[in-house]
C-alpha positions as CSV (number, residue, x, y, z in Angstrom):
1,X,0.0,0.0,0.0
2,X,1.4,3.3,-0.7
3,X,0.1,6.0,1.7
4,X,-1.2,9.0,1.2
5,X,-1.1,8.4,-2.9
6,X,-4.3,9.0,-4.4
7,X,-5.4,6.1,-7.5
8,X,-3.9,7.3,-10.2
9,X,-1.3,9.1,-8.5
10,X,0.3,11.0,-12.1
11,X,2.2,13.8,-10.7
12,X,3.0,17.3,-11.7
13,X,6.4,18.9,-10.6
14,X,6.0,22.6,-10.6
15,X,9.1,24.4,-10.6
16,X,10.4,21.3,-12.7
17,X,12.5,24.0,-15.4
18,X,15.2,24.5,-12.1
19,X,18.6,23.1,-11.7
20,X,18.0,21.3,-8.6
21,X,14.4,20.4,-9.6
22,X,16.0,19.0,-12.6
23,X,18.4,16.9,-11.2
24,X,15.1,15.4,-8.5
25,X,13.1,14.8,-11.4
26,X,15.0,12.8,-12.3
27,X,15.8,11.2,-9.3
28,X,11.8,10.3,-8.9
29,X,11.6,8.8,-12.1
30,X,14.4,6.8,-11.6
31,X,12.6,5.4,-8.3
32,X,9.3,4.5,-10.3
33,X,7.2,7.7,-9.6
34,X,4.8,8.8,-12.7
35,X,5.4,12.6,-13.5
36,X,3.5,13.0,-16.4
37,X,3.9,16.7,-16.7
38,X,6.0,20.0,-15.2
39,X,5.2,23.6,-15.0
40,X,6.8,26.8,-15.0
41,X,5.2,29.7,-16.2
42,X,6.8,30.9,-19.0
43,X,8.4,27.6,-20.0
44,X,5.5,25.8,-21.8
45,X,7.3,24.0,-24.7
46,X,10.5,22.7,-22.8
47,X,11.0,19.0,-22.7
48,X,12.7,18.3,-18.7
49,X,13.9,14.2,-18.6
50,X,11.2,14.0,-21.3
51,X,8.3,15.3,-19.4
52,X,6.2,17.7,-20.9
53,X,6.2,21.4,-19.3
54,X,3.2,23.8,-19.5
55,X,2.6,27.2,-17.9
56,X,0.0,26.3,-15.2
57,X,-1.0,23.1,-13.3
58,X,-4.4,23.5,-14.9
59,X,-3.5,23.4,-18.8
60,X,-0.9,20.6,-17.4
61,X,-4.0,18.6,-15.8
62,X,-6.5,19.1,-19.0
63,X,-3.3,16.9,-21.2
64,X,-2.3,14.5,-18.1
65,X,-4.5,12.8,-16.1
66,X,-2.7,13.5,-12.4
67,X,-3.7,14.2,-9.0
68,X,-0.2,14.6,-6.9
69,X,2.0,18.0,-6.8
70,X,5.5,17.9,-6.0
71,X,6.7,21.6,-5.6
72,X,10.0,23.0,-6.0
73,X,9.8,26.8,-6.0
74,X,11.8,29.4,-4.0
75,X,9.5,30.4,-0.6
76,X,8.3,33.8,-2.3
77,X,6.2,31.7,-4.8
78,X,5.6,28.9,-2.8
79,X,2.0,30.0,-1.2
80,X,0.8,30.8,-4.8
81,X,2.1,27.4,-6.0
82,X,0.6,25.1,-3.6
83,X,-2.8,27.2,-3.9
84,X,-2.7,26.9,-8.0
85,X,-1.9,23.5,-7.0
86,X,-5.2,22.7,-5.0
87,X,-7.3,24.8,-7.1
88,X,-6.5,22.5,-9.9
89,X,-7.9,19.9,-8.2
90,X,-4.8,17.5,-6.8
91,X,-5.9,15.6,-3.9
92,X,-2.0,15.8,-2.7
93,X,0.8,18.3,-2.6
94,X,4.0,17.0,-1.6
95,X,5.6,21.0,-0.4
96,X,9.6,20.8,-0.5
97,X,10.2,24.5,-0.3
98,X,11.6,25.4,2.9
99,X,11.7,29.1,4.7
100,X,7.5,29.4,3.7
101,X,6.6,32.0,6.0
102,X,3.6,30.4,9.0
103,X,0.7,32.5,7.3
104,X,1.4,31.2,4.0
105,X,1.0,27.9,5.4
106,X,-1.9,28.4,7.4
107,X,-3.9,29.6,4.5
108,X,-2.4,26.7,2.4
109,X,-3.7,24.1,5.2
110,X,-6.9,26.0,5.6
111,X,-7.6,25.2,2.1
112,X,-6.4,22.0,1.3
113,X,-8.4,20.6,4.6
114,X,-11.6,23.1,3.1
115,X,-11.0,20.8,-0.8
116,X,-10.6,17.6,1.7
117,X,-7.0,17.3,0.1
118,X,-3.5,17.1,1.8
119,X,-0.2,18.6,2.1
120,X,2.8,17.1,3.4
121,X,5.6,19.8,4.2
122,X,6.5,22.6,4.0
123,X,10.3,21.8,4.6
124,X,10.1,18.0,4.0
125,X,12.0,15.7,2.0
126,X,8.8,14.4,0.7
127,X,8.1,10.9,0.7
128,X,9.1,7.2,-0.4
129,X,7.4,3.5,-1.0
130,X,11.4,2.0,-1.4
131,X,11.1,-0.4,-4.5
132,X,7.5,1.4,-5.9
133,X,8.2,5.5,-5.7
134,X,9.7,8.1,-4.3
135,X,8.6,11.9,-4.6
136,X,10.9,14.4,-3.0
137,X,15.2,14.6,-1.5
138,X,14.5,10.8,-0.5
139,X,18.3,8.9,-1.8
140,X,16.0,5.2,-1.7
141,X,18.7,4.6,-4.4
142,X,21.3,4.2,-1.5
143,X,20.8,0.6,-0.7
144,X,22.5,0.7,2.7
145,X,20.0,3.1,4.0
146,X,16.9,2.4,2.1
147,X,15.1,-1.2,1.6
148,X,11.9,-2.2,1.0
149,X,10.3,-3.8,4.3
150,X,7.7,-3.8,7.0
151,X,9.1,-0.7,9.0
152,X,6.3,2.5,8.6
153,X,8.7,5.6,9.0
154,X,7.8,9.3,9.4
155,X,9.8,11.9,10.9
156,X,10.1,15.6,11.1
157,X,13.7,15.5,10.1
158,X,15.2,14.8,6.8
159,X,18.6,13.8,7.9
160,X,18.2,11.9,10.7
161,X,15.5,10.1,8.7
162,X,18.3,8.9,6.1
163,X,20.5,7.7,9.8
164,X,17.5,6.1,11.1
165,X,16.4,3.9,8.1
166,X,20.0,2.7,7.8
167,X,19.8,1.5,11.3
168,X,16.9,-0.4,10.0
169,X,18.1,-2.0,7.2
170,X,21.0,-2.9,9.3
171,X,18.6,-4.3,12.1
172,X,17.6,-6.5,9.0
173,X,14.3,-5.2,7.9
174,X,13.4,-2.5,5.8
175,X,11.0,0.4,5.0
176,X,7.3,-0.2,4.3
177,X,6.3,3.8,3.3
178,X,8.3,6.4,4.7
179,X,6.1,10.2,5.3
180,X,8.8,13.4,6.4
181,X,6.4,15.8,8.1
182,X,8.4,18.5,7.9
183,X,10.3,20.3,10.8
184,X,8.3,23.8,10.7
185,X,6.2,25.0,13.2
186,X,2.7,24.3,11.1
187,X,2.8,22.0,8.6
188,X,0.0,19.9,6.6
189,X,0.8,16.3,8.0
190,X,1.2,15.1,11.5
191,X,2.3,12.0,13.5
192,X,-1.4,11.8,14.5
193,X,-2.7,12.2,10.9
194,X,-0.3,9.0,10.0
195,X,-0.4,6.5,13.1
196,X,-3.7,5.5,11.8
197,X,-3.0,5.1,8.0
198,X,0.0,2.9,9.1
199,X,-2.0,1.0,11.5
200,X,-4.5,0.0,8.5
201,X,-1.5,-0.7,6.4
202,X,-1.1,-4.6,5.9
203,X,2.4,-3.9,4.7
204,X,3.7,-2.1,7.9
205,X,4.1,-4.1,10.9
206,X,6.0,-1.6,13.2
207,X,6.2,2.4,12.9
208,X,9.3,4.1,13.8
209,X,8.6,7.7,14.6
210,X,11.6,10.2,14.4
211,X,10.6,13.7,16.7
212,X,12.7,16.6,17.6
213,X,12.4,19.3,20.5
214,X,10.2,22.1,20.3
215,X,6.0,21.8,19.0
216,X,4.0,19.0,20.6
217,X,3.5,16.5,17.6
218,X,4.9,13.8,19.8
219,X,3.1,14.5,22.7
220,X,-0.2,14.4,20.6
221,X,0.9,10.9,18.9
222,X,1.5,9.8,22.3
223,X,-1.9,11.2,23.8
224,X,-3.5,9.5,20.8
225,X,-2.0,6.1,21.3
226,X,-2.6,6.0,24.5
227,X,-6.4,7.3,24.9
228,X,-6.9,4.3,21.5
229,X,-4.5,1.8,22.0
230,X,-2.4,0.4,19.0
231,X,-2.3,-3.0,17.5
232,X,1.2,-2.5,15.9
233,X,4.7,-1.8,17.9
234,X,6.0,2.1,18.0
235,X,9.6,2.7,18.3
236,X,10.9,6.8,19.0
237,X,13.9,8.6,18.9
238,X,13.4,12.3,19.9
239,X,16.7,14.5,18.7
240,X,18.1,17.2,21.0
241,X,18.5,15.7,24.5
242,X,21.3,18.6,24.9
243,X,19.3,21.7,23.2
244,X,19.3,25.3,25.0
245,X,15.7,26.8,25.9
246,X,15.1,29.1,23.5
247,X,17.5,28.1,20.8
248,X,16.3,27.3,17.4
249,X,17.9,23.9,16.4
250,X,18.3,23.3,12.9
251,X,14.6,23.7,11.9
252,X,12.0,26.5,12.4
253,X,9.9,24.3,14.4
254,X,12.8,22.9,16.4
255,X,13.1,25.4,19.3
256,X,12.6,24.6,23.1
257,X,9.8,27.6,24.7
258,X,9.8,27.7,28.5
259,X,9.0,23.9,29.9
260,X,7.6,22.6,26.9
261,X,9.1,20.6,23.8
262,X,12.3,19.4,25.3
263,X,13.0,15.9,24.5
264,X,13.0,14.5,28.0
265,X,9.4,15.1,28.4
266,X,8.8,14.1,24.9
267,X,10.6,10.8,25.8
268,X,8.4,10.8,29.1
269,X,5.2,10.6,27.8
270,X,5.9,8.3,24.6
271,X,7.1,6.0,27.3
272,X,3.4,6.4,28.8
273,X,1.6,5.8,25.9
274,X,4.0,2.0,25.9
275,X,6.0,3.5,22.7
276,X,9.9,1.9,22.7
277,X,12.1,5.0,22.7
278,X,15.7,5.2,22.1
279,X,18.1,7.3,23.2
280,X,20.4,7.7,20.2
281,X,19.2,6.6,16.8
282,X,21.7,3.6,16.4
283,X,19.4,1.8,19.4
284,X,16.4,1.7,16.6
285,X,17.1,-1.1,15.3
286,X,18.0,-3.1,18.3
287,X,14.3,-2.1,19.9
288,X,12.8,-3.3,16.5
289,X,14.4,-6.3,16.9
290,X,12.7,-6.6,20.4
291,X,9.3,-5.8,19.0
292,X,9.1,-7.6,16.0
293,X,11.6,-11.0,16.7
């Protein structure tokens, strides 16, 4: 099962015409996703890794069936992207950009959840089925780090997720659908949007969930798991066990405010909920041998 892809699942690349969005383009293909079309205004004509570019997502959509959006546009166009995006009718919008100010993002939530459509990011890697597709900054083709398996991932960090699934695949098992979130302060997708999507998911038998300090998506996952229970095994790893109050850490979302979001509590009340946390990531695969074996 690949999460969160709609049937059908052609996707549109907007931005596609850029040198990095180039070289992911063709990155995604190489990892089985279907990007029937690109735009960039301006650019309708232009042939990128022989995908077919076209000035809007809505002349793109009248040619090419498609309901996913992968964008890869600088932050000041990002908003108006995303919206042209769900206004055109895709049911997912995979958001790479990073530095989109919160108020863009609000009002791009506001209306994907209004069109009963989603948004993944912004500032994610995207996401991955290893072996099926990949839409995003995920390197499945590194086989050392990413396998196919039973292991549901998400994770609000893109690096650590690459560490993490290696640790994995090293524990012997693999990576059933991996989900970044996205490591600013609002973002479209939550741990508690995906426990239950990977909990219906015959192909996953564990999740791994990969937090940092600062928001309170793991406390909600953990509140959620343990007001409802959950037939599969959860492994953690919180990042920042040493972060300053009041120190943004990497991410805009990553930033300890008064007693909340350090990692100790975070670690606390996953613990509550019966989630397996580890203290460093390398003890991830080690716990999912405990779970699983």
């Amino acid at each position: 099962m690949t999460l969160m892809l709609p049937a059908g699942g052609g996707v549109v690349v907007q931005g596609i015409t850029g040198r990095e969005s180039r070289f992911w383009t063709e990155r995604m293909l190489s990892a089985g996703a279907r990007i029937v079309a690109g735009v960039t205004p301006g650019k309708e004509g232009e042939v990128v890794h022989g995908v077919p570019v076209y000035h809007t997502v809505q002349r793109a959509r009248r040619r090419h069936p498609a309901e996913v959006a992968v964008i890869l546009v600088p932050a000041a166009f990002a908003k108006e992207a995303a919206l042209e995006a769900l206004e055109a009718g895709m049911q997912l919008v995979v958001w790479l950009t990073d530095g989109v100010p919160v108020q863009d993002v609000m009002a791009v939530v506001g209306e994907a959840r209004a069109r009963r459509a989603s948004v993944v990011g912004p500032n994610t890697p995207g996401l991955a089925v290893p072996g099926h597709t990949m839409l995003g900054f995920v390197p499945v083709w590194l086989d050392q780090v990413w396998r196919p398996g039973c292991v549901g991932l998400m994770s609000r960090s893109g690096t650590l997720s690459n560490e993490v699934a290696s640790h994995i695949v090293a524990a012997g098992y693999g990576v059933s659908t991996f989900v970044g979130c996205g490591g600013d302060p609002v973002v479209g997708t939550r741990f508690v949007d995906l426990l239950p999507q990977f909990e219906q998911d015959p192909a996953t038998r564990a999740v791994v969930l990969v937090g940092e300090v600062g928001g309170s998506m793991e406390e909600e996952a953990a509140g959620w798991i343990l007001r409802r229970g959950y037939a599969k095994p959860v492994v953690a790893y919180i990042a920042g066990r040493t972060a300053p109050e009041g120190k943004r850490m990497g991410h805009a979302g990553a930033i300890i405010a008064g007693s909340t979001g350090k990692a100790v509590s975070k670690e606390e009340v996953l613990r509550a909920a019966g989630v397996q946390v580890a203290e460093v990531p390398a003890a991830v695969g080690g716990l999912l041998q405990g779970v699983l074996q």
